[in-house]
MARMIPA-484610 format. One record per atom (N, C-alpha, C): residue number from 1; atom name; residue in three letters; x, z, y. Coordinates in Angstrom, 3 decimals, decimal comma, m for minus. Layout:
REM residues N
[site NUM; "CA"; "Ala"; [X; Z; Y]]
...
END
This chain:
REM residues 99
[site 1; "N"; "Unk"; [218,835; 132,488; m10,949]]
[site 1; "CA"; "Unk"; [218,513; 133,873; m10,707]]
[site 1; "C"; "Unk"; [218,760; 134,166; m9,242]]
[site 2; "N"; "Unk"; [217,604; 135,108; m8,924]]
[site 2; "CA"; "Unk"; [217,880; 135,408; m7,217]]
[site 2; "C"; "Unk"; [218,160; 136,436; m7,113]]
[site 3; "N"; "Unk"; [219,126; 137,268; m6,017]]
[site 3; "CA"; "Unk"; [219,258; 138,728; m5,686]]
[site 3; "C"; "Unk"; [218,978; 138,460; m4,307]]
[site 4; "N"; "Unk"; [218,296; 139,369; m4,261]]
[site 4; "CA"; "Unk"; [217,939; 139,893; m2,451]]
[site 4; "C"; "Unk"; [219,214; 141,006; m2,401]]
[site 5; "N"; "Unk"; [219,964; 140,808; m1,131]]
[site 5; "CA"; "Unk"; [220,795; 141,681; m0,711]]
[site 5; "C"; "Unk"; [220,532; 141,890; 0,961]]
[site 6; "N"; "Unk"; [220,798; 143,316; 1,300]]
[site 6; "CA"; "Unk"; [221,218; 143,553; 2,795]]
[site 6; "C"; "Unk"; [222,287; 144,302; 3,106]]
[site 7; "N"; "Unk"; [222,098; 144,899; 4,387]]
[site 7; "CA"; "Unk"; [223,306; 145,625; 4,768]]
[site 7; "C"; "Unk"; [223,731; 146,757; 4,049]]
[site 8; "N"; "Unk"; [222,389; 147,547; 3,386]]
[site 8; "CA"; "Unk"; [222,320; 149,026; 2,521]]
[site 8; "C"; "Unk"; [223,117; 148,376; 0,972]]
[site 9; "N"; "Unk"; [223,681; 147,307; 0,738]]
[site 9; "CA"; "Unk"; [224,116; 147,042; m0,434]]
[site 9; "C"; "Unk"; [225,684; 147,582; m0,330]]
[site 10; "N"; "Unk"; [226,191; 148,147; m0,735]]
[site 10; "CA"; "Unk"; [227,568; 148,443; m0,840]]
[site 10; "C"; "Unk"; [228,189; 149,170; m2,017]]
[site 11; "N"; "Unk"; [229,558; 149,538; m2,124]]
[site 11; "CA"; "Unk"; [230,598; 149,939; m3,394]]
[site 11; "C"; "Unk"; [230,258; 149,137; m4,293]]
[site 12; "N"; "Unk"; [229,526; 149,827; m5,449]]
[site 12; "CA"; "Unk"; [229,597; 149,617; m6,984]]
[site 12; "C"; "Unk"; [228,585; 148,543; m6,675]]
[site 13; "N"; "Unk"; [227,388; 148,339; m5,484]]
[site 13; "CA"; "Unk"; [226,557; 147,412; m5,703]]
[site 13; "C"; "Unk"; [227,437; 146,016; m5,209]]
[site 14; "N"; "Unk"; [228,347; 145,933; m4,397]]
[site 14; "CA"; "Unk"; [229,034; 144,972; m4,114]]
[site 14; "C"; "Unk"; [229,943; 144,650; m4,947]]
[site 15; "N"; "Unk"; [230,280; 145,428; m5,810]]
[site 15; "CA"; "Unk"; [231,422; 145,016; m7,004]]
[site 15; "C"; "Unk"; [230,265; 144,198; m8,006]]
[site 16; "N"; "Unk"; [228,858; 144,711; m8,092]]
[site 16; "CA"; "Unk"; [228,089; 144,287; m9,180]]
[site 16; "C"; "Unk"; [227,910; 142,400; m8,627]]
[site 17; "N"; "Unk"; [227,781; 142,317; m7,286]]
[site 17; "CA"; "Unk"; [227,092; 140,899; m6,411]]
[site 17; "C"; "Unk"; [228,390; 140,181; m6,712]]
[site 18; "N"; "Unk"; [229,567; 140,508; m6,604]]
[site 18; "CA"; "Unk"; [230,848; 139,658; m6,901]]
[site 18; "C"; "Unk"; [230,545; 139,241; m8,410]]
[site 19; "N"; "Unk"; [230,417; 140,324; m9,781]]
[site 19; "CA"; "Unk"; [230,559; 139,752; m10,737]]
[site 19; "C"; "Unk"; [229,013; 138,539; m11,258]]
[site 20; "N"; "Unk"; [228,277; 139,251; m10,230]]
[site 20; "CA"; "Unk"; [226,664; 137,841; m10,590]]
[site 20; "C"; "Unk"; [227,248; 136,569; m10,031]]
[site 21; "N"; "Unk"; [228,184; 136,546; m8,830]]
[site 21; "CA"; "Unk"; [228,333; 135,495; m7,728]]
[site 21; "C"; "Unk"; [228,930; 134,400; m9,316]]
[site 22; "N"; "Unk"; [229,788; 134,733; m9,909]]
[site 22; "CA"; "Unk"; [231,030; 134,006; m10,919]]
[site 22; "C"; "Unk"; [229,753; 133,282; m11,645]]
[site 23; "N"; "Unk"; [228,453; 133,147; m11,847]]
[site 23; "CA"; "Unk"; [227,424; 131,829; m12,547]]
[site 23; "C"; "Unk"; [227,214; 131,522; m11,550]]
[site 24; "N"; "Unk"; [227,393; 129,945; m11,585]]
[site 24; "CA"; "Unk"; [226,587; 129,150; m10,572]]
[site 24; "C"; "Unk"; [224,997; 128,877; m10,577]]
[site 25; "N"; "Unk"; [224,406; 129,839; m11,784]]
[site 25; "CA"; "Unk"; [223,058; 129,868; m11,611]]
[site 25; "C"; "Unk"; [222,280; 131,656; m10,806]]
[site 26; "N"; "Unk"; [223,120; 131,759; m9,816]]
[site 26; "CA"; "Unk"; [223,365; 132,960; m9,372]]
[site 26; "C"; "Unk"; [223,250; 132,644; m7,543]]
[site 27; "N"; "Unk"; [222,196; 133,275; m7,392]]
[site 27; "CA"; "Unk"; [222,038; 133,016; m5,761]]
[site 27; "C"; "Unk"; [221,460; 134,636; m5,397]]
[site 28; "N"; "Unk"; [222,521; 134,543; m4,124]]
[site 28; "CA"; "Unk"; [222,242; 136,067; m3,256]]
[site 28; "C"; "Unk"; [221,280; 135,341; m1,870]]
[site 29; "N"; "Unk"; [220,166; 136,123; m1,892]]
[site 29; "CA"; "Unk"; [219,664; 135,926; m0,243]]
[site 29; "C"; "Unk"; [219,156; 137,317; 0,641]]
[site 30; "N"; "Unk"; [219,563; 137,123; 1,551]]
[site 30; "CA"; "Unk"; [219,211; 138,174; 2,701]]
[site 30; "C"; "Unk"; [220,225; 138,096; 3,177]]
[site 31; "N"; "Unk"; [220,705; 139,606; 4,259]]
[site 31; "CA"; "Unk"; [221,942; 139,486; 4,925]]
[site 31; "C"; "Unk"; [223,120; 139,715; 3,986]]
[site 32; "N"; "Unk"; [224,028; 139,716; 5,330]]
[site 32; "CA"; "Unk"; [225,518; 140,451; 4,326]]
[site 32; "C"; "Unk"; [225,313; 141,441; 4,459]]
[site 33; "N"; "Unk"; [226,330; 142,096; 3,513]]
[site 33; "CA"; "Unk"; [226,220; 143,680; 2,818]]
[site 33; "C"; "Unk"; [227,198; 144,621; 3,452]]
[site 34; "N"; "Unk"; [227,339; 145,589; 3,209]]
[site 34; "CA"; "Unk"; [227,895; 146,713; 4,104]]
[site 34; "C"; "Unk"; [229,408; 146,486; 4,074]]
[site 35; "N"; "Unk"; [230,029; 146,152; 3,231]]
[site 35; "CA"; "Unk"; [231,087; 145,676; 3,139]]
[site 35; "C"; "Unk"; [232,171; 147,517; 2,997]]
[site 36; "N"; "Unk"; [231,827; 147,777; 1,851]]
[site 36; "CA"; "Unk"; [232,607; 148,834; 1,734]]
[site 36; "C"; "Unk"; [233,349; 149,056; 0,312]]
[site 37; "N"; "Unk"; [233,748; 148,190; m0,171]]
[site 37; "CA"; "Unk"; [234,483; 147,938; m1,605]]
[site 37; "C"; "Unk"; [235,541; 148,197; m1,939]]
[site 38; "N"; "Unk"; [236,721; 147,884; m0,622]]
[site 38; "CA"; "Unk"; [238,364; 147,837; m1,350]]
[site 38; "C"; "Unk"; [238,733; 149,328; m1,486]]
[site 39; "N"; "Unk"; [238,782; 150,053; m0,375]]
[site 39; "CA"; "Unk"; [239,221; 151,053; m0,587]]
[site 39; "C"; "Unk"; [237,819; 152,232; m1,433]]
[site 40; "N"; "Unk"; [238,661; 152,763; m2,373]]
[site 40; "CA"; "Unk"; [237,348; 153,719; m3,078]]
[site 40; "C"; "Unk"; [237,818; 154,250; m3,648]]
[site 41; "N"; "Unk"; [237,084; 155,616; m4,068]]
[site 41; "CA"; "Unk"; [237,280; 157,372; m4,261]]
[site 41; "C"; "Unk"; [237,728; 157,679; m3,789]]
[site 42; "N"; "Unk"; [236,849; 158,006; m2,313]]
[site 42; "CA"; "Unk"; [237,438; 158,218; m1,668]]
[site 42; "C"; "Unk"; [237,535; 160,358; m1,480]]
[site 43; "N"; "Unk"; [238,532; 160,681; m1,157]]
[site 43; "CA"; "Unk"; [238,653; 162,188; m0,738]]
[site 43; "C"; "Unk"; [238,455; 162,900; 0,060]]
[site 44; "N"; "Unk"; [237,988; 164,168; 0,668]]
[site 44; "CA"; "Unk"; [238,101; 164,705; 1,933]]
[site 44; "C"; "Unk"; [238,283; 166,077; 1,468]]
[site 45; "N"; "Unk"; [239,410; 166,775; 2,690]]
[site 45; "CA"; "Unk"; [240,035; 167,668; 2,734]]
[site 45; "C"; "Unk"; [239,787; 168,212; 4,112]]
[site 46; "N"; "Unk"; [239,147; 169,302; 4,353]]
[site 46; "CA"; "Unk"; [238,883; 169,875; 5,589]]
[site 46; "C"; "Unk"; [240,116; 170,965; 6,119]]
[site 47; "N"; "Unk"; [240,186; 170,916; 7,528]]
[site 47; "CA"; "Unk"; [241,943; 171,868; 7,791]]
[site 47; "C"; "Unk"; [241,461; 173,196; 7,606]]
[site 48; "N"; "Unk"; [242,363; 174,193; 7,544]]
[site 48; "CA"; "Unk"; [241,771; 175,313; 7,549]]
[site 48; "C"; "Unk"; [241,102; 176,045; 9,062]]
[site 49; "N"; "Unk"; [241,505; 175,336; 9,807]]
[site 49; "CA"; "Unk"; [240,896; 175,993; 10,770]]
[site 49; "C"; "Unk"; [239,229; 175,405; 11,007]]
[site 50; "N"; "Unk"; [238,955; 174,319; 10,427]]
[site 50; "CA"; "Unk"; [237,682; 173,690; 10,316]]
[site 50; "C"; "Unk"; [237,700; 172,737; 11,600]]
[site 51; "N"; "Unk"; [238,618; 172,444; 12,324]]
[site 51; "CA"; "Unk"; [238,298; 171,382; 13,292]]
[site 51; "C"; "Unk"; [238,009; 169,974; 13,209]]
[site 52; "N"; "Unk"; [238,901; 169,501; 11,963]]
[site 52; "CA"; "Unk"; [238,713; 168,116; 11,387]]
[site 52; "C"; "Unk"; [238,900; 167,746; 10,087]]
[site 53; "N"; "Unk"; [238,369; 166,813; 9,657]]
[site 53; "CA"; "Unk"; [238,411; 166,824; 7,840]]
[site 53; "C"; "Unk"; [239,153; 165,605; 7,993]]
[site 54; "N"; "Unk"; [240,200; 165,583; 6,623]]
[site 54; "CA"; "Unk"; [241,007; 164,233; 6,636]]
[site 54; "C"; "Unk"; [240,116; 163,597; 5,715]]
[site 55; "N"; "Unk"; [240,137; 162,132; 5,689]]
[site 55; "CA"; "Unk"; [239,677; 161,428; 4,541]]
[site 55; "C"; "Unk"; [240,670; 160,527; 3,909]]
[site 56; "N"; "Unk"; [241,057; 160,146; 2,385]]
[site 56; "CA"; "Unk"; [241,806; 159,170; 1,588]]
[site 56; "C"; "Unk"; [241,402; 159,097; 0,702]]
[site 57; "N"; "Unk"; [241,908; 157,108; 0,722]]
[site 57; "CA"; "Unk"; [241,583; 157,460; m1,076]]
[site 57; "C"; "Unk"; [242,078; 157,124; m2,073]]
[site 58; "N"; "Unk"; [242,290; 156,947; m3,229]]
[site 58; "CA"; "Unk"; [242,969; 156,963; m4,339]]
[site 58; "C"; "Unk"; [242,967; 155,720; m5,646]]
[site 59; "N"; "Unk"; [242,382; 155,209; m4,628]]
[site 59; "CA"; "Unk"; [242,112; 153,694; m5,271]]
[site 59; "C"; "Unk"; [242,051; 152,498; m4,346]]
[site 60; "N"; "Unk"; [242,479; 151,425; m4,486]]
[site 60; "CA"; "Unk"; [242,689; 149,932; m3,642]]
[site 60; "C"; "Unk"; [242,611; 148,691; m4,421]]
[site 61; "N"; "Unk"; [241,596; 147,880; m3,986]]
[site 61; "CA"; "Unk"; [241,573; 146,731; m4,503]]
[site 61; "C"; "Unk"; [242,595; 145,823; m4,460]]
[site 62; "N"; "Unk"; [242,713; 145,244; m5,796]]
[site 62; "CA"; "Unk"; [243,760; 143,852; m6,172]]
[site 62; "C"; "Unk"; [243,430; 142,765; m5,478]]
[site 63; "N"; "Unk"; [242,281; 142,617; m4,873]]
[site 63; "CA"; "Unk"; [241,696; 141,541; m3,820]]
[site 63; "C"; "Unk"; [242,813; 141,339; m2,481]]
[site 64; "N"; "Unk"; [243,178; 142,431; m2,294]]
[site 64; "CA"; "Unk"; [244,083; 143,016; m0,753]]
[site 64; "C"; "Unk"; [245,152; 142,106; m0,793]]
[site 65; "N"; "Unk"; [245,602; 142,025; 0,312]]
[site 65; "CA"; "Unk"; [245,001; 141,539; 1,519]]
[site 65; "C"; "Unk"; [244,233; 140,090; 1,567]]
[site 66; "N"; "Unk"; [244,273; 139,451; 0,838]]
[site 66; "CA"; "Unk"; [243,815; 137,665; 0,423]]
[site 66; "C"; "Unk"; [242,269; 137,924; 0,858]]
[site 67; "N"; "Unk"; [241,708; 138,246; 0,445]]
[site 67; "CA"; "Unk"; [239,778; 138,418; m0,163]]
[site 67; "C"; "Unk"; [239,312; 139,767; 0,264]]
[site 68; "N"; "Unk"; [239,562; 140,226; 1,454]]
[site 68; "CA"; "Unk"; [238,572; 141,783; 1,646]]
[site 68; "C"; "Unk"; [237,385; 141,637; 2,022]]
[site 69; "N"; "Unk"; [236,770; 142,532; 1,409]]
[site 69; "CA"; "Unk"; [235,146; 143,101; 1,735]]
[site 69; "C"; "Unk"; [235,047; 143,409; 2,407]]
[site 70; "N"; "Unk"; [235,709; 145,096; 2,873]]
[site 70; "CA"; "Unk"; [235,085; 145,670; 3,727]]
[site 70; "C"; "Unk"; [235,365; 145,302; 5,149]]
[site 71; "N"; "Unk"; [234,608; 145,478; 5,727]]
[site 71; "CA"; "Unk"; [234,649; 145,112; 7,305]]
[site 71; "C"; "Unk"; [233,852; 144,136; 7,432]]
[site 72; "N"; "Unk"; [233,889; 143,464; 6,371]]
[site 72; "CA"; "Unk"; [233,047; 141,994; 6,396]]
[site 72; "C"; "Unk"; [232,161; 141,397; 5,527]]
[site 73; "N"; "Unk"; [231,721; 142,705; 4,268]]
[site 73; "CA"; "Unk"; [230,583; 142,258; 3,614]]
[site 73; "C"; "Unk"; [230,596; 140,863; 2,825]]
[site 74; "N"; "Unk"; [229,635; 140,579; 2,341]]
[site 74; "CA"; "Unk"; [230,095; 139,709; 0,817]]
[site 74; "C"; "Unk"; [228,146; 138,702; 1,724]]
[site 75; "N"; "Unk"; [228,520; 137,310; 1,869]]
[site 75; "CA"; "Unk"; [227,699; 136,644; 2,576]]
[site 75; "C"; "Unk"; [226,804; 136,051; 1,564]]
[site 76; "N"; "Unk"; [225,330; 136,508; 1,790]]
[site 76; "CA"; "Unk"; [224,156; 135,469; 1,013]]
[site 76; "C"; "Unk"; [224,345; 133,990; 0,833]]
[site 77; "N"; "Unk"; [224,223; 133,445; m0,045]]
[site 77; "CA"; "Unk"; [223,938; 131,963; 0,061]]
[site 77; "C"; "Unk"; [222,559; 131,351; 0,613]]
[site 78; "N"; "Unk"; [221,796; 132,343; 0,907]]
[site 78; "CA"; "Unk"; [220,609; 131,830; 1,575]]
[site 78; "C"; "Unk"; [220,337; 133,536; 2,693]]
[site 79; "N"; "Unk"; [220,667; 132,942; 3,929]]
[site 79; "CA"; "Unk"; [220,463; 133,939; 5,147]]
[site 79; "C"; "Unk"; [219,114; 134,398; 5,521]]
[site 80; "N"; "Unk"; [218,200; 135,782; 5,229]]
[site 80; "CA"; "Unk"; [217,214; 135,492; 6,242]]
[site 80; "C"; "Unk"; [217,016; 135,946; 7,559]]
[site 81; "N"; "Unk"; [216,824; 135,463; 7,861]]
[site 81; "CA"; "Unk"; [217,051; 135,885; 9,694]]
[site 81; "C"; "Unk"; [215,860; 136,957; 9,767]]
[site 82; "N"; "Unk"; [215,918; 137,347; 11,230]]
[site 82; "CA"; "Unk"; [215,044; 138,783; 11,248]]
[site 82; "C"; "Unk"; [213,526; 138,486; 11,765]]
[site 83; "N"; "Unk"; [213,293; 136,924; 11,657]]
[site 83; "CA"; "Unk"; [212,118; 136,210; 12,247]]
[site 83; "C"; "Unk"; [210,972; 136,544; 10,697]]
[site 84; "N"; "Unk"; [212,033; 136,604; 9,716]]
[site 84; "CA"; "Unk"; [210,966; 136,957; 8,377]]
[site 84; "C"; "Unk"; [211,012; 138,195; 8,222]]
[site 85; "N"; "Unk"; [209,879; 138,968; 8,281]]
[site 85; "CA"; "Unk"; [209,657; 140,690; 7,907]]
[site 85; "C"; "Unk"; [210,022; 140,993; 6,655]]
[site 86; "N"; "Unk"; [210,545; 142,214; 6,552]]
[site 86; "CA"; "Unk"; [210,949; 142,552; 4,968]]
[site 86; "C"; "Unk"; [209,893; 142,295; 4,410]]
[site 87; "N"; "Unk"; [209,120; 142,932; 4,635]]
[site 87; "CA"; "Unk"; [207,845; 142,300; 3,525]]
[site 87; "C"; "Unk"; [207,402; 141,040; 2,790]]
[site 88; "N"; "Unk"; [208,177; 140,286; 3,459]]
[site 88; "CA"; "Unk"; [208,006; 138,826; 3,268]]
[site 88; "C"; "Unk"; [209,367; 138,125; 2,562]]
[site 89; "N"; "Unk"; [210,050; 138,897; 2,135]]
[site 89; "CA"; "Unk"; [211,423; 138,541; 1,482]]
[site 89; "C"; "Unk"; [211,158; 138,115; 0,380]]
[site 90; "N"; "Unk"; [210,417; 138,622; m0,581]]
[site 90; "CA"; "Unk"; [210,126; 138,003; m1,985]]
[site 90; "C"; "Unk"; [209,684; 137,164; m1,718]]
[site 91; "N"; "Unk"; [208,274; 136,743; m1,321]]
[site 91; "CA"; "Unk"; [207,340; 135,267; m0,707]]
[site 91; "C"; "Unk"; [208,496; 134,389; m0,538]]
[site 92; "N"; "Unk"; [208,960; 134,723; 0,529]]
[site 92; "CA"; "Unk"; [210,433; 133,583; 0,814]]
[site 92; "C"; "Unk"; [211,605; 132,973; m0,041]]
[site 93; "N"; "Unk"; [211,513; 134,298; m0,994]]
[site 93; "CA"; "Unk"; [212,854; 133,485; m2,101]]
[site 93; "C"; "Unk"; [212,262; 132,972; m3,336]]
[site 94; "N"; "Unk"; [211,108; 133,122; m3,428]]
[site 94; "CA"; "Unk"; [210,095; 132,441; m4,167]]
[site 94; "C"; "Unk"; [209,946; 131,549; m4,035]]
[site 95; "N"; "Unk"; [209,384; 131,061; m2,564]]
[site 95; "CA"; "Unk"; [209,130; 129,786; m2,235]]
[site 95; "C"; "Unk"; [210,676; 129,182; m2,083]]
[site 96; "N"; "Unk"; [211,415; 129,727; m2,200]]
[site 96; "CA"; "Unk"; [212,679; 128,847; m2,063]]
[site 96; "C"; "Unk"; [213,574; 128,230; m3,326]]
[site 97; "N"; "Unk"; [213,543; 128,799; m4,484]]
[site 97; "CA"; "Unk"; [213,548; 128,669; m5,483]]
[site 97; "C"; "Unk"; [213,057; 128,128; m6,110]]
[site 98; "N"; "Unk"; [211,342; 127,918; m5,760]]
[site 98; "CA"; "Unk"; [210,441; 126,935; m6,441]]
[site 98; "C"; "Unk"; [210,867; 125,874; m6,286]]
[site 99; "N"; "Unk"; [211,297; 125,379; m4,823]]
[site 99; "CA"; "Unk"; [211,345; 124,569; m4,305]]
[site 99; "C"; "Unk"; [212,655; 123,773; m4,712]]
END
């Protein structure tokens, strides 16, 4: 099975690419992903005077510190570089798969 992933992949879609990654009949291609997973639900609280909003959040991955995502996105097993047009992403993991 193939997943096309890019940078717009993140949270719940990066929690979903970790649990496909666990079959070894499981291949991600495109870039890495946004890398925004460990920390989540996240909160915001604006001051009262309205100058700045705090943000936190209320949940942290069991991954921490060993295995983090964010910052660094969850890496394709097959890269495509930016020489192939999106349009041409299916064609490519097609032909790569066939193959």
């Amino acid at each position: 099975m193939a997943i096309i992933v890019n940078d717009k992949n993140g949270s719940t879609a990066e929690q979903f690419l970790l649990s496909a990654k666990q079959s070894r009949k499981v291949k991600l291609f495109g870039v890495t992903t946004a890398g925004v997973l460990d920390i989540s639900n996240m909160n915001f609280a604006e001051s009262p005077d309205g100058e700045f909003t705090l943000g936190y959040c209320i949940s942290k991955s069991y991954r921490l510190p060993n295995m983090p995502i964010d910052g660094r996105g969850i890496m394709p097993d097959y890269f495509i570089d930016s020489s192939i047009a999106d349009s041409e992403w299916l064609s490519f993991v097609q032909k790569t798969i066939e193959n």
